[in-house]
N, C-alpha and C positions, 0 to 999 in steps of 0.2 A: 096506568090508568086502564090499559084494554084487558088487563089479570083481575083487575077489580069489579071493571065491567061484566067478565067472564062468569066469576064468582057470581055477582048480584042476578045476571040471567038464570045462571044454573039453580040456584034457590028458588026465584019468580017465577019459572016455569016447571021445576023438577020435585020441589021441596024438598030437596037434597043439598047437603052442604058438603064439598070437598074441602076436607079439613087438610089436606097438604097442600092444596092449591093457596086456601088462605092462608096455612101456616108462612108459605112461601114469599105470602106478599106481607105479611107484617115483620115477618122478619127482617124482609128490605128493609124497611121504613124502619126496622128499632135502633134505638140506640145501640145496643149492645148484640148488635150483628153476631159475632160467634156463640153469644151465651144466650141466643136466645128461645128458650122451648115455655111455650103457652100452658099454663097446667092445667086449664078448662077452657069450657066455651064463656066462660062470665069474663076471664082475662085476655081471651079475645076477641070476644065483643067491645072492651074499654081501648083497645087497640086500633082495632078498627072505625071506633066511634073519633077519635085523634087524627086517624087518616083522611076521615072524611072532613072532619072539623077545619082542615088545613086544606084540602083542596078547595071546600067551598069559603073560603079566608083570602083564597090567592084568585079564586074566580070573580069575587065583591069587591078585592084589591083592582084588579085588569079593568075593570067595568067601571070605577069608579076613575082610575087614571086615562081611559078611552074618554070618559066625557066630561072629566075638568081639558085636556088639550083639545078634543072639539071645542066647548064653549069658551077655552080661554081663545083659542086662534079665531073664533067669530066673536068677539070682544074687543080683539085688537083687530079687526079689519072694517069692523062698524064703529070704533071711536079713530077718526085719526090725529087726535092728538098726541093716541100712547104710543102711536110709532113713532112718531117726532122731536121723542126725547131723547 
């Protein structure tokens, strides 16, 4: 996350894109770890768009599992008949 972040600054503010930097980080993320070389910026842009696709997947996952156990545990503490069973 803080290589990505790196990345996303260094463009925002630079309008330079270090292509080893990202290459670096998508090739974390690929499947195919040792084979993996980008043959443009369009194949790693779809790479990259995957990357983000799934961190904000797993962020809307956490968010939404934070506040079904908030409201389920103030459910069961405001009915007490579901603790009775």
């Amino acid at each position: 996350m803080e290589r990505l972040n790196k990345v996303r600054n260094q463009v925002a503010h630079t309008f330079n894109l270090d292509r080893a930097a990202l290459d670096e980080i998508l090739q974390i993320n690929d499947e195919y770890y040792t084979d993996f070389k980008p043959k443009d910026d369009r194949e790693r842009i779809r790479s990259l768009r995957s990357i983000c696709d799934f961190i904000c997947g797993r962020i809307v996952g956490s968010i939404k599992a934070a506040y079904f156990m908030a409201t389920f545990d103030a459910n069961r503490t405001a009915d007490p008949k579901a603790t009775s069973r």
